[in-house]
C-alpha positions, 0 to 999 in steps of 0.5 A, spaced: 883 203 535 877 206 531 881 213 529 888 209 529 885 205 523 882 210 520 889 214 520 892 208 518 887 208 511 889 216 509 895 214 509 895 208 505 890 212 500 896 218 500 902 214 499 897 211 493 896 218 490 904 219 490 903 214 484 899 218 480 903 224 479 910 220 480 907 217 472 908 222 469 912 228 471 918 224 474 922 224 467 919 230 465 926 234 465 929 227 461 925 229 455 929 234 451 936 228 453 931 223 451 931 227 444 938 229 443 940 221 446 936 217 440 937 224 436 938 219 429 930 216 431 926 221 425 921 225 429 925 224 436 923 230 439 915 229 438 916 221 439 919 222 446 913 227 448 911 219 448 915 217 454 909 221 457 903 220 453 903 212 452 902 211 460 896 216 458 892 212 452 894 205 455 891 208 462 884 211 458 884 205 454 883 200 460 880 204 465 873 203 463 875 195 463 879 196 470 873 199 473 869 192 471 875 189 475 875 192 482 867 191 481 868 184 480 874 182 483 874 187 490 879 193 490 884 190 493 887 185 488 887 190 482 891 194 487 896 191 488 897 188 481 897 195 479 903 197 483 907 191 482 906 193 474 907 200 475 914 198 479 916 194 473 914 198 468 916 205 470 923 203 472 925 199 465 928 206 463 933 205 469 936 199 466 933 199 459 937 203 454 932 201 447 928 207 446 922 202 443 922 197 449 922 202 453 917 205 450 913 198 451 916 199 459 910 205 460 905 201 457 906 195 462 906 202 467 899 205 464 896 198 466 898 199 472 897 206 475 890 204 470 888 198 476 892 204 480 887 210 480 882 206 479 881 202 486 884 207 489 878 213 488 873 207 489 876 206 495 875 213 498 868 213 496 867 207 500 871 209 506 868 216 507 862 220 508 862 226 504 864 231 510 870 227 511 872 226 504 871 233 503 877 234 508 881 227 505 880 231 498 884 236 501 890 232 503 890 229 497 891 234 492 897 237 498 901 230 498 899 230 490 902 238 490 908 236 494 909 229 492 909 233 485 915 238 487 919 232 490 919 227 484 919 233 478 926 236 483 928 229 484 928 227 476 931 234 474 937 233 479 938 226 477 938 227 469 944 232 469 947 226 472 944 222 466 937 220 463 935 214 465 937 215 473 929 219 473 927 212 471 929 209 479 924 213 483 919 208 481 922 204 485 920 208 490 913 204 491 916 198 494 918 200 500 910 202 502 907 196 500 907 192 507 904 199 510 898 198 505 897 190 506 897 192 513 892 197 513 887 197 507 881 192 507 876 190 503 870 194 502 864 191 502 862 188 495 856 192 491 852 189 487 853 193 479 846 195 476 845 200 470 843 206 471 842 211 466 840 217 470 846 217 473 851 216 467 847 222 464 849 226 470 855 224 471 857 225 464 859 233 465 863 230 469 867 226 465 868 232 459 870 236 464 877 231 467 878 230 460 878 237 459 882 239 465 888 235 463 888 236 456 890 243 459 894 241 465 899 236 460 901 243 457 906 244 461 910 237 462 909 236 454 911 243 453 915 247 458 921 243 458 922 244 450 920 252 451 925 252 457 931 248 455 930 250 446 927 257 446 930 260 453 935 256 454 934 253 461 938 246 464 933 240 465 934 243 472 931 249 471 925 246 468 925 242 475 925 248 480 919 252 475 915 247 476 916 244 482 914 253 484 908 252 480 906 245 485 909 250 491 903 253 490 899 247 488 899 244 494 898 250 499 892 252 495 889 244 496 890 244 503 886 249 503 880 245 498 875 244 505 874 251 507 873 253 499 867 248 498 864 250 504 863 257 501 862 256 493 859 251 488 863 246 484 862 250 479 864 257 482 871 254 484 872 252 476 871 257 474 875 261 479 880 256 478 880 257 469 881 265 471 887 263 474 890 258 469 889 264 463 892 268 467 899 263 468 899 262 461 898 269 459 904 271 463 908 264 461 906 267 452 910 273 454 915 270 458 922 272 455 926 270 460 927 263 466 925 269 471 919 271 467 916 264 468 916 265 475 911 270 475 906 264 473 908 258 478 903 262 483 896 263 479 898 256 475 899 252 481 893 256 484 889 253 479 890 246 478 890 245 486 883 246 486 882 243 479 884 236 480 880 236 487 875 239 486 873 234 478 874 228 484 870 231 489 864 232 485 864 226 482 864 222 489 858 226 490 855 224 484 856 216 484 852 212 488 856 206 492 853 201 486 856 204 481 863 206 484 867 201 480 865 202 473 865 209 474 871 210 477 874 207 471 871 211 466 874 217 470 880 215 469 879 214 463 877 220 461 883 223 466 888 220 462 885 221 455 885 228 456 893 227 458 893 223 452 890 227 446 894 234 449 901 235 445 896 231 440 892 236 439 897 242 440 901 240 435 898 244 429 898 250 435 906 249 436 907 247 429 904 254 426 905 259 433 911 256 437 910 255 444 908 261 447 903 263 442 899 256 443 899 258 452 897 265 449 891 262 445 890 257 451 890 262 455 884 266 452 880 260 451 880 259 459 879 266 460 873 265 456 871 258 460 871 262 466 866 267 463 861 262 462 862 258 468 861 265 472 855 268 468 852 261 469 853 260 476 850 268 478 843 266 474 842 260 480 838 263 486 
């Protein structure tokens, strides 16, 4: 009964993890649409990028609040109040055509995958010990690879038919909500106390998920306009590259628990950063859709032990006390990261044009990957 709960659990969290990757990337290959739709709204094309990045500042706005309220109020209810929201506000593009109100719509889903994420990783600490957790990671980023490839495929198919039906795949949610409220259960209640050794420690941490997604929301921001503009490419085409590239990202997750017991934290990121230059390189030389085939493998490589490998060594770090709060302020960080990404780029693409912003990004990873290498061969 014991093993039959505890399978029950991981699947309940996995099918919690599609919700993550299914915020941003499910109306990826609608974006350029989008723009030519509302094509008399000044400066649609950088407004529509919004579509993706107001979830994103509404998510790393609220985390910190959210992660008070899984410490106050228990995990669960959050949850549940953030599935209902991410149901409600990501399907208002669906059946909502006023380009602002569903703008509103991502934000109500921003509130939701807030509550979402920042339950669910608190979760995973309380229910596992860390050898299991290790392996609970890796299927994870598996079902986030695959969950990746099925949304992206499924979205792009669905906008050659029109831009709103993408918006119909956040429905999907209701259909395991039973399966969750049968097999998750509050966890023991911790009782909050400050720590500033912690939150130093933690603080890494942090600066690091920021960092990794202000990379990792280069391709869904980006990609789209380099494919259908500059190499002129179908929404579909942007769906199939990147869902290769989660091919890859999924494959490479799997394999998260053999990789850690061999290296550290910080010799995975830095092999991870040195595979991530690579794909951009080869992406800023790409003059064709089939060139950027050639950087879905070490693209998706890379970010398949990126994300893992960033929640991994949190949980390690965390202390039960401290979960909910700091749960919430990973998050946040996460999706700030998400947020600031075509924000920060836009000079880059504005003065280089696409590509020349993935080769300099490209330069800067290899160089991270340099300085993470060099530090880690100085320890014993």
């Amino acid at each position: 009964m014991a093993n039959t709960n505890t399978k029950r659990i991981q699947i309940s969290l996995l099918l919690i993890a599609t919700l993550g990757v299914m915020s941003g990337i499910t109306v990826v290959s609608s974006l350029p649409l989008i723009s030519h739709t509302f094509s008399d709204i000044p400066h649609i094309e950088f407004l529509s990028k919004l579509m993706l990045t107001i979830p994103s500042i509404i998510i790393a706005l609220f985390s910190p609040f959210a992660g008070h309220i899984i410490d106050r109020w228990g995990r669960l209810k959050p949850l549940y109040i953030g599935i209902f929201l991410f149901i409600a506000g990501g399907s208002s593009g669906f059946y909502l055509h006023d380009f602002y109100v569903i703008l509103v719509g991502r934000a109500a889903l921003g509130l939701g995958v807030s509550l979402i994420m920042t339950s669910s990783t608190a979760l995973i600490g309380d229910y596992f010990s860390a050898e299991v957790r290790h392996k609970f990671m890796a299927k994870q980023g598996m079902i986030v690879g695959f969950g990746g490839i099925l949304f992206i495929t499924t979205g792009g198919l669905l906008a050659q038919m029109h831009w709103s039906y993408p918006f119909a795949i956040y429905l999907i949610p209701i259909l395991f909500v039973p399966f969750l409220l049968k097999s998750l259960y509050e966890p023991e209640k911790h009782k909050h106390t400050e720590d500033l050794e912690v939150e130093v420690k933690l603080l890494p941490v942090y600066l690091t998920a920021f960092f990794v997604m202000v990379l990792f929301y280069m391709l869904p921001t980006q990609f789209p306009y380099l494919i259908v503009n500059t190499l002129g490419g179908t929404p579909q085409s942007i769906g199939f590259v990147i869902a290769t590239a989660m091919t890859f990202n999924a494959l490479t997750a799997m394999q998260y628990a053999k990789i850690k017991a061999r290296l550290s934290y910080m010799q995975i990121f830095s092999a991870t950063f040195a595979l991530f230059g690579l794909g951009l390189f080869i992406i800023s030389q790409a003059n064709s859709i089939a060139g950027l085939y050639f950087a879905t493998a070490p693209l998706g490589m890379g970010f398949g032990l990126l994300l893992v490998n960033t929640n991994s060594w949190f949980l390690s770090l965390v202390p039960a006390h401290k979960r909910g709060k700091a749960s919430g302020v990973l998050t946040s960080s996460f999706f700030l990261g998400q947020f600031a990404s075509p924000i920060l780029f836009e000079p880059i693409v504005s003065a280089y044009g696409i590509q020349g912003l993935f080769f300099i990004i490209s330069g800067v990873s290899v160089l991270v990957a340099l300085v993470l290498f060099l530090k880690t061969r100085k320890k014993p």
